[in-house]
C-alpha positions in Angstrom: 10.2 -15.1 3.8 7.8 -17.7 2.0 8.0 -21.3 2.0 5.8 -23.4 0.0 4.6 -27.1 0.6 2.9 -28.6 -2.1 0.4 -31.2 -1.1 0.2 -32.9 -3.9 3.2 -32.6 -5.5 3.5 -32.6 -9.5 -0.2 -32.0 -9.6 -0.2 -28.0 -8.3 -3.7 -28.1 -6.8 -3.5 -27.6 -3.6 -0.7 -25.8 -1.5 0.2 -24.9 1.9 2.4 -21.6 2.2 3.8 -19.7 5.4 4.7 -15.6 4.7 6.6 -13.2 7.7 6.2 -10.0 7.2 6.5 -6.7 9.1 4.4 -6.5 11.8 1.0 -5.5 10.4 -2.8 -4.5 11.9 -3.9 -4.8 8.6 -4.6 -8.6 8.4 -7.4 -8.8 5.2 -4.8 -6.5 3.3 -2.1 -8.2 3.9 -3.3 -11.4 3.2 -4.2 -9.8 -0.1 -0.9 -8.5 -0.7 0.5 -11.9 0.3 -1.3 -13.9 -1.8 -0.2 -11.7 -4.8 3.6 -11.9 -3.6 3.5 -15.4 -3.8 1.2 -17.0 -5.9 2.4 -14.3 -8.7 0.0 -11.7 -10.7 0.0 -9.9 -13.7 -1.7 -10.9 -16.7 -2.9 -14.9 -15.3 -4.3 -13.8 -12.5 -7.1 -11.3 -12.3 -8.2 -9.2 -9.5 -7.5 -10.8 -6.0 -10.0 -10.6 -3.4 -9.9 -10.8 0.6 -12.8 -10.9 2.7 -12.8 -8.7 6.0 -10.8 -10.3 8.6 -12.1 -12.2 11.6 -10.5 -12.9 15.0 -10.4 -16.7 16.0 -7.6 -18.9 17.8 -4.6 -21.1 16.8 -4.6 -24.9 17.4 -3.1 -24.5 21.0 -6.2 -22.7 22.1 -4.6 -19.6 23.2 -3.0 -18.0 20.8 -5.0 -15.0 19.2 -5.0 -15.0 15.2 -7.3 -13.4 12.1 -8.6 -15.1 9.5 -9.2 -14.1 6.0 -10.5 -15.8 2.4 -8.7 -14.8 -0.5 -10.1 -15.6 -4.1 -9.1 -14.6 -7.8 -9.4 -16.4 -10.8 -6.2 -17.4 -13.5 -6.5 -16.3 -16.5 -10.6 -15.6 -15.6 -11.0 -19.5 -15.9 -10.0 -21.3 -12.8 -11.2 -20.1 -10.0 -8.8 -20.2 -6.8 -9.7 -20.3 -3.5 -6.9 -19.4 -0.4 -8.0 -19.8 3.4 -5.3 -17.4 5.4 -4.7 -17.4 9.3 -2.3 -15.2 11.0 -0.6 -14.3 13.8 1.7 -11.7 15.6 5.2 -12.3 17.1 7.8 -10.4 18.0 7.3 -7.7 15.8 6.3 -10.1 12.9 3.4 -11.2 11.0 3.0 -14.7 10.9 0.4 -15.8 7.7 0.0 -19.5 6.4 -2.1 -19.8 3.8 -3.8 -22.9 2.3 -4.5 -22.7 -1.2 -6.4 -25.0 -3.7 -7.4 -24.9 -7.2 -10.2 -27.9 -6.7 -12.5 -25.7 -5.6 -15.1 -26.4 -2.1 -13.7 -30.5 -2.1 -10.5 -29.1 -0.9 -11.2 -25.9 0.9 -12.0 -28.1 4.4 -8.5 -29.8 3.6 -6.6 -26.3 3.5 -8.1 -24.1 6.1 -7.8 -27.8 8.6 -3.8 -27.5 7.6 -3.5 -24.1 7.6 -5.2 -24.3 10.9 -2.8 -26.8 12.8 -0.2 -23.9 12.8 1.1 -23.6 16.5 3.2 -20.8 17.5 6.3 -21.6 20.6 
C-alpha cells in the first residue's frame, strides 16, 4: 500500500509518502526498493542510493524506528533527495518517506514531517 501527499500540490517538489510492506530486517534495502516502487525507475531515474540504516525513535518517544537517506538523480539532472523512517508492527513494515526535489532548503521540512509519524 502507498499513499502520497503532495506538499505543494501542482508544483511536485516536495512529497510525503507512507509504504507497508512485509515485515522486513532489511530497513536501508528496503527503503531503496521503496523509493523505486513508488517514485518510479527506468530510464528517468538513474541509480538509487540508500545510506546504511540508523536506529532512532518516533515522535512519541518510545517507539523504536531506522532511518535511512535515499538519493538518485532524474534523468542525471535533478538531483533528489528522500529522508525515510520506519517502523515494525504487527508483522508489517511501516516506511514514510519525505521526498524533495529542492535540494538542502527542503530536506529539514521532509525528514521534520516524515518524523511526526506516531504509531497507536
Amino acid at each position: 500500500m502507498v499513499i502520497k501527499v503532495q506538499i505543494r500540490p501542482g508544483q511536485g517538489s516536495d512529497t510525503v509518502l507512507v509504504m507497508i510492506i512485509p515485515e522486513t530486517a532489511d530497513f536501508s534495502s528496503a527503503a531503496r526498493d521503496g523509493f523505486k516502487t513508488a517514485f518510479g525507475s527506468g530510464a528517468m531515474i538513474t541509480k538509487v542510493d540508500a545510506t546504511p540504516a540508523k536506529a532512532t525513535t518516533l515522535a512519541d518517544g518510545k517507539t523504536p524506528a531506522m532511518e535511512s537517506i535515499v538519493s538518485t538523480k532524474i534523468r542525471d539532472i535533478v538531483d533528489v533527495y528522500c529522508y525515510a523512517i520506519g517502523f515494525n508492527k504487527g508483522g508489517k513494515t511501516i516506511i514514510a518517506f519525505g521526498a524533495t526535489l529542492l535540494g538542502d532548503t527542503s530536506k529539514a521540512l521532509v525528514k521534520e514531517i516524515a518524523q511526526t509519524l506516531a504509531v497507536k
